[in-house]
N, C-alpha and C positions, 0 to 999 in steps of 0.2 A: 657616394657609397650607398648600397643597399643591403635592405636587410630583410629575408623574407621567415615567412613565421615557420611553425612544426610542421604543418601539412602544407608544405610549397618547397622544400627542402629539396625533392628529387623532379620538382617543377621547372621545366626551363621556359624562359617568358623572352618575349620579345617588348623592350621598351622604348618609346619614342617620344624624345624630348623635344619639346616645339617653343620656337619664339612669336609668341602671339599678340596681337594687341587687343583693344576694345573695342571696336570699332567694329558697323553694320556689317560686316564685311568680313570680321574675325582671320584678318588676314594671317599666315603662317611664313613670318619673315624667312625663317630657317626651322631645319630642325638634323636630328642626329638616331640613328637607330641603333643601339647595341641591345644584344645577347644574354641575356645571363644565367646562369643555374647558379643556384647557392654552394651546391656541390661540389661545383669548382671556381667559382669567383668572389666567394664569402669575402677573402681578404682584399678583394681585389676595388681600386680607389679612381672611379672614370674620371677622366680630364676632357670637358667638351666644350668645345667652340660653338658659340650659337652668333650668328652677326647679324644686320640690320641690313634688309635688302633694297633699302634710299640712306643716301647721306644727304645734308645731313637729316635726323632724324626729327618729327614733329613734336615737337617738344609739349604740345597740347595732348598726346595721346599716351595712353596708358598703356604699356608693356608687361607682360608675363611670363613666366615658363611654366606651359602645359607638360604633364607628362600622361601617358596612355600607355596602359600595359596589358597586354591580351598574352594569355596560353598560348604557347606555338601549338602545340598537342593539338589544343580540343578546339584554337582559331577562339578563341570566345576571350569576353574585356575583362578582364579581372576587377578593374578600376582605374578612375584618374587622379589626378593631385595636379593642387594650384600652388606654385609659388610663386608672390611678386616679389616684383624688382622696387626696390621703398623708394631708391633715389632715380628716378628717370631721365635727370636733367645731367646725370653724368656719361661722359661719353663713352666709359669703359668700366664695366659690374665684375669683379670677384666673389662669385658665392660658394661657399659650401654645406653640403644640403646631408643627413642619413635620412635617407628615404625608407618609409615602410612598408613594402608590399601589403596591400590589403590581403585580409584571409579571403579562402573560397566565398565566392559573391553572395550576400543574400539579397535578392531582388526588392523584396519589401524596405529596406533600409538605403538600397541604394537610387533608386527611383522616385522619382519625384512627379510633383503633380503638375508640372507648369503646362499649361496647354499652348505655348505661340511659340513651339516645336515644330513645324510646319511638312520638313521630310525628317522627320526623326526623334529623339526618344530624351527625355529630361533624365539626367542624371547628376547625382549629386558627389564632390567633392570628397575624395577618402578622407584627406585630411583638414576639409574644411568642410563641415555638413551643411552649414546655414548657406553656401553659396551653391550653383549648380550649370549647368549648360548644356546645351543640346547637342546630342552625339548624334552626326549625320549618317543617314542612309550613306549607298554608296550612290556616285555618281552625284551628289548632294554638299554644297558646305555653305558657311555663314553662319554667323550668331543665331538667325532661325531658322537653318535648313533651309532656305530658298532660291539657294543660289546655284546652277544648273551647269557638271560640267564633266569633262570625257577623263573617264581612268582608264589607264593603262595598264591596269597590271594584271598577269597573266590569271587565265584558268583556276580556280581554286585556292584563289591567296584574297584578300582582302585589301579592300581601296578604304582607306578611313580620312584623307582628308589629300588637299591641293595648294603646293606654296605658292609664292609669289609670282615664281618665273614657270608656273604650271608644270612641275614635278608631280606623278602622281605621289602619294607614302602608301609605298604596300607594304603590308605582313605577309611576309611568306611562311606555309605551311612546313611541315616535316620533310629534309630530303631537298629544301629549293632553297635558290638563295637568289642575290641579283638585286637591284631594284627595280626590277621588271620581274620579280623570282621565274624567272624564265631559266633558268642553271640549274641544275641539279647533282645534289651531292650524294656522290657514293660511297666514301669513304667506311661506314657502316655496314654497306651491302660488298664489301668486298672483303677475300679472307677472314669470315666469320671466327674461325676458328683462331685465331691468331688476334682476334678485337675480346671482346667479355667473357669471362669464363665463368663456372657455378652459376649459370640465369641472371647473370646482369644486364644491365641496358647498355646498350651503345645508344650516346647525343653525340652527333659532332658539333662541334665547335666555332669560333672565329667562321662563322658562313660566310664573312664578305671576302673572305682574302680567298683564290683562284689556288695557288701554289700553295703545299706545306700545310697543308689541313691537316686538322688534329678530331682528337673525339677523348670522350671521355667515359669510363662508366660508372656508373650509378649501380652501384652493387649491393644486393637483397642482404638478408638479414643473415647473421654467421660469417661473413666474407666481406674483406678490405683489398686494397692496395691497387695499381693502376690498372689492373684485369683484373680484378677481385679473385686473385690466383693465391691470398693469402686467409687462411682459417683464422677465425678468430680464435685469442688465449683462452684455455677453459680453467676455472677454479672451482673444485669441487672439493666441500666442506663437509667434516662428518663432528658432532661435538659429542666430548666427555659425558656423560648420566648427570654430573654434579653440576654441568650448567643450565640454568634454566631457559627456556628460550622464549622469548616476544611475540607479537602474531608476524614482525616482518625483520628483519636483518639489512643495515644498511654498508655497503660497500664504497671504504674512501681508498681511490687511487691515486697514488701521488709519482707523476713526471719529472725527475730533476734533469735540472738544464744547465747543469754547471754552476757557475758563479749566478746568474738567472736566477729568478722569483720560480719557484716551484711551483708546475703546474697540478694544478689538485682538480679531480671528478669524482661523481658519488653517485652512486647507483642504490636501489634497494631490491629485495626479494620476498616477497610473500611467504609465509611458513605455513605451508598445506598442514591438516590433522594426520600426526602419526608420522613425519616426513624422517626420515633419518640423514639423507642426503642432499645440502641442499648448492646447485650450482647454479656457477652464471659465467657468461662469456662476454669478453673487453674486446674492443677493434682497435686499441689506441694504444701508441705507449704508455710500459709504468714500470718502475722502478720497486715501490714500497705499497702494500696494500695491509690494511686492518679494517674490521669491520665493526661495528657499533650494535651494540645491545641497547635498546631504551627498555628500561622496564617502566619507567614514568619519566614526565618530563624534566626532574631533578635526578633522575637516578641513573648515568649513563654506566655501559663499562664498553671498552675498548680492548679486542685482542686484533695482536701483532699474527698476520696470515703469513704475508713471506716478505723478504728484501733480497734483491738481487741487481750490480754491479752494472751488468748489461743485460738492457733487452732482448729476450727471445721469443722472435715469431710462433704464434700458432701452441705457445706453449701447455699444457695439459697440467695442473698443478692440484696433488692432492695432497690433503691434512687432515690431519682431526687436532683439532682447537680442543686445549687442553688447557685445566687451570692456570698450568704455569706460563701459559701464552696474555694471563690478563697484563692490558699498561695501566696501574693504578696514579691516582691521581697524586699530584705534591705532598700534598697535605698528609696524606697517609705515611708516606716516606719519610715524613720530618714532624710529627705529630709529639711523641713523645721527647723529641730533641728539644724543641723548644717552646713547648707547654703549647703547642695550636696558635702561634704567632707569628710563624712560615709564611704566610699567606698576607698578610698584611704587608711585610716588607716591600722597599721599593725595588720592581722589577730584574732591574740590574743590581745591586744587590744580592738577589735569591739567587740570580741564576749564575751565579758564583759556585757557587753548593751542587748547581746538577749533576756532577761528575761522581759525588757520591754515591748515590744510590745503586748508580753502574759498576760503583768499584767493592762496595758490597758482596762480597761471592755467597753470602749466603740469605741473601734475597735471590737471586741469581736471575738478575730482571733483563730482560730485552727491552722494555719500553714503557713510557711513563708520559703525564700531560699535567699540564697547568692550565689556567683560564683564557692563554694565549699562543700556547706553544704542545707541538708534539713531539716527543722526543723517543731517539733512540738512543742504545747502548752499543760498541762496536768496540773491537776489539783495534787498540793503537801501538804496534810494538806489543810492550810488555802490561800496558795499562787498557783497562778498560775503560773510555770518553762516552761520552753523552754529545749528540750533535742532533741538535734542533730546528726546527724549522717551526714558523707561522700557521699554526689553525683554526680556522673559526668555528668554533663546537655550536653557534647560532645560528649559524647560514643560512638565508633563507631562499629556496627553494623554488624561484618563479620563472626559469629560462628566460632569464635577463628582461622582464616585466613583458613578454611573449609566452605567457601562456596560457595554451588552452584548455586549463584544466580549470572547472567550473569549483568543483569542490575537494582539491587536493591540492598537493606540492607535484613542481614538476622534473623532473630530471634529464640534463642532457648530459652527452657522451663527452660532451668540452665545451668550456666555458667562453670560447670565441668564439670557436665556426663549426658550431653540432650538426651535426646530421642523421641524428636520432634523439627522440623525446620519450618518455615516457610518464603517465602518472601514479601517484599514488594518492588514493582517495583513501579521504575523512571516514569519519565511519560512521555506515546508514547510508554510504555513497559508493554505487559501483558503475562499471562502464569503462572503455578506452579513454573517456574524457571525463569521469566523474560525474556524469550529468545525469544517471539515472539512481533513484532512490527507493529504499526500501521501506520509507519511514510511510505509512499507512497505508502496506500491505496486509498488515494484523497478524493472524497465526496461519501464514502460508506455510503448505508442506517443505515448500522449496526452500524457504527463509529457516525454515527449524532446523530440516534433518540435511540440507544440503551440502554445507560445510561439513560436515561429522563425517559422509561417506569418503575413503578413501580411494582414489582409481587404482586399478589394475590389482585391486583385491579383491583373494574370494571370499564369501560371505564367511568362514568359520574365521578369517584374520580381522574381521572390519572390528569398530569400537564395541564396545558393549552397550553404547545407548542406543546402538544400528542392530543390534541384537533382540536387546528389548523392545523395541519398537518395531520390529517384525513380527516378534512372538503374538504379540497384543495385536497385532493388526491382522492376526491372521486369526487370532482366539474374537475378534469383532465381524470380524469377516465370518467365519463358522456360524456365530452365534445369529449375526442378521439374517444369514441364507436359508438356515433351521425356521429364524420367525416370520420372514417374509414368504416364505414356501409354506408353512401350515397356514401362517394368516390368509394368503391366498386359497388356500383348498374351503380354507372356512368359509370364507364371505363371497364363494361361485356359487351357493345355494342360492336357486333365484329366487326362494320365497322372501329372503332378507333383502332381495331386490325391491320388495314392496313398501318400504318405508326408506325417506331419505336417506338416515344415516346407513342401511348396507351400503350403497353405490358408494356413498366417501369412503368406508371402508376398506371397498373393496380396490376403491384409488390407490389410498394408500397406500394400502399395503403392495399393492405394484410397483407404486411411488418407491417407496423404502428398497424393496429388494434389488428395482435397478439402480439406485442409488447406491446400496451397499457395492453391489458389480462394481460397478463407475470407483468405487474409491479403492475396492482393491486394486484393480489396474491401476490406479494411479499412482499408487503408492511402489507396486512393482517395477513400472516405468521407470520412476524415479530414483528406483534402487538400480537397477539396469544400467542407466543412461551417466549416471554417476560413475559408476564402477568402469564405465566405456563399455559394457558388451553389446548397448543399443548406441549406433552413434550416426543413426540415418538425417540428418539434417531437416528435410523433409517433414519425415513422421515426426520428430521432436515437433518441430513448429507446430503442425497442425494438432498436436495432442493438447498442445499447450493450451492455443486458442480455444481446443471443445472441450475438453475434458476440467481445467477449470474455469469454464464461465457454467458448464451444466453444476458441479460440485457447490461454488459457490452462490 
């Protein structure tokens, strides 16, 4: 089985699993080429035959399986892995292997210094750093590229090595297939309109099989389903005055599957300044969704957003989260029953009692949690039941120890086979991947008044501290342009030219006034490009670049 990271998700690879020995010669007994995108073969479990191309076999020689996995896309190696075979002397190996797709290649890490590569380039082992081997040029193989010999494979596909019985192993590019990728598949270019819909990608699939070709698409962000012909669900949240809100909001989606362990996902949202409405859209089924307030690490609360029966596609779900939507914790509900000793009880035991709180009408609760359990209230017949299910209010947050986030939690769309990641970053830490910081920048304009401005506001709705810091930047601005303008009419006299200090004066004061210039623009910019009415790509960059490296 394989398993590829956040950023190879919508990556389709070609990997080819080789039976190799140790020997001058690095001969390639056998080998096997499949397919994969994560996209669609996540769950999917290969079964390959690798055999011995002598019987019997040298019982003196050491055995392995190479793997090599290159980008169909961009033709280029992503990385390889060594696994050995530990018992050699047996005539028939069962292994089973989760293989890791290395991330996007970093050269530096994966290159090595060995010089007696002879046609080709030392490379080192994804999952085994301390060992390495020489990936041959084409036309090239052996332990040290010296060994000289004819590929076959077509125009534009890649020769990377030669078996025993003088097979080439091509990669074929995009569109070819074959072991000569000499075939070409159309599947993709035919009926466009009728393959991906809303800018998805068409990959076909199973290349090797002639008849009954498939494809698949890889569909953009907003859109699911096998043409990405279906919307994603929207939730769109507005809250009561009397709740206070966090700097971000996390969202738990729970899948039930019947009798089945319930599937659970958790998203989060960042709470802009001033935001009244805050949305986010699901690709996936769900059942029950509430979202999570931290106000500090001890201090959670939990409101119930909606529960619904059956799944509806593409659905549009609006609320406003109201106090009476909080699921307060056990211990509150049983607090004065029995002097704060709820909690102590053993498990089964307590959860004798849950049906209470439900049957309450004048708590008039939908949902409630304990330190293992989240619970709802629902209407049975004539009674109101409590039915529970497993939460982990700990959970930790690292897309199943794949992730790429430097300095944050990571979140995907599902807990098996995601196909979208996203981070949230610590704080002092921003970026698509956490990795950029803000911790000794000092007193940037950007870092101060950045957060504060609101987009697609006009200037009399913005905050009041984007008020006052206008006012004053414009009463600084006035006041420099006044002293750097007389100061200059003063110090053009060129008799004060006669002594050093006119001339630094008369710098100065040059100095100052185009500096004042320089910082009201900058500060305009930044008011502009916040609000969106400056939103040139381009000019942002380059402002960025001159206007503070001159200021600062």
């Amino acid at each position: 089985k394989f398993r590829a990271p956040s950023d190879s998700w919508r990556t389709q690879f070609a990997i080819i699993l080789s039976l190799i020995d140790d020997s001058d010669d690095r001969i390639i007994h056998s080998f096997e080429q499949i397919t994969y995108l994560s996209w669609k073969n996540c769950y999917t479990k290969f079964q390959i035959y690798l055999l011995y191309s002598t019987r019997s076999k040298h019982l003196t020689t050491n055995y392995s399986i190479h793997i090599d996995i290159y980008d169909i896309k961009k033709l280029t190696h992503r990385g390889s892995l060594l696994l050995p075979i530990l018992f050699p002397f047996l005539p028939v190996h069962r292994l089973a292997f989760i293989v890791n797709i290395p991330r996007t290649i970093n050269t530096e890490n994966q290159i090595c210094a060995k010089q007696s590569c002879i046609h080709g380039e030392c490379v080192k082992y994804a999952n085994i750093p301390e060992k390495s081997f020489c990936r041959c040029h084409e036309r090239w193989s052996g332990r040290y590229c010296n060994i000289q010999h004819t590929c076959m494979c077509s125009f534009g596909s890649l020769c990377i090595g030669i078996t025993a019985n003088n097979q080439s192993i091509c990669v074929c590019p995009l569109n070819k297939f074959g072991p000569r990728c000499l075939l070409t598949d159309t599947i993709c270019q035919i009926n466009l309109e009728n393959k991906c819909q809303n800018g998805g990608e068409c990959i076909a699939i199973n290349r090797h099989i002639i008849f009954n070709k498939e494809f698949v698409c890889v569909c953009p962000t907003g859109y699911s389903g096998k043409q990405c012909q279906i919307a994603d669900s929207e939730l769109s949240l507005s809250f009561n005055k009397d709740i206070i809100l966090p700097q971000e909001i996390f969202f738990h989606l729970i899948e039930v599957s019947g009798n089945a362990t319930h599937k659970r996902s958790t998203t989060f949202r960042k709470i802009l300044v001033s935001e009244d409405l805050i949305s986010s859209t699901w690709s996936k089924p769900f059942h029950i969704v509430f979202i999570e307030l931290n106000k500090t690490e001890l201090d959670k609360q939990y409101y119930l957003v909606m529960y619904q029966k059956t799944y509806i596609q593409s659905k549009v779900t609006k609320k406003i989260i109201n106090p009476s939507d909080n699921c307060p914790h056990i211990n509150e509900l049983f607090k004065e029953k029995f002097n704060g000793t709820f909690s102590q009880w053993h498990p089964i035991r307590r959860i004798k009692y849950y049906h209470l709180p439900c049957q309450n009408q004048s708590l008039n609760l939908s949902c409630f949690y304990d330190t293992d359990q989240f619970c709802l209230c629902y209407q049975f017949g004539q009674k109101r039941l409590a039915n529970c299910f497993n939460f982990n209010h700990s959970m930790k947050f690292d897309c199943q120890g794949q992730s790429e986030c430097d300095h944050g939690q990571c979140f995907e769309d599902d807990p098996e086979c995601p196909t979208r990641s996203i981070c949230m970053c610590d704080l002092c830490y921003f970026g698509q991947r956490c990795h950029l910081t803000t911790d000794g920048y000092g007193l940037s304009l950007d870092v101060i008044l950045g957060y504060q401005i609101s987009p697609h506001v006009s200037i009399n709705h913005q905050p009041l501290i984007i008020k006052i810091s206008l006012a004053l930047t414009i009463i600084f601005i006035i006041t420099g342009l006044i002293n750097g303008i007389l100061s200059l009419i003063t110090f053009m006299n060129k008799t004060l030219w006669q002594v050093g200090c006119g001339l630094y004066l008369l710098t100065s004061s040059t100095t100052t006034l185009f500096i004042t210039i320089m910082f009201g623009l900058k500060i305009f910019i930044l008011l502009l490009s916040h609000m969106a009415i400056i939103s040139n790509r381009s000019f942002l960059s380059g402002q960025c670049y001159s206007f503070d490296y001159i200021l600062r």
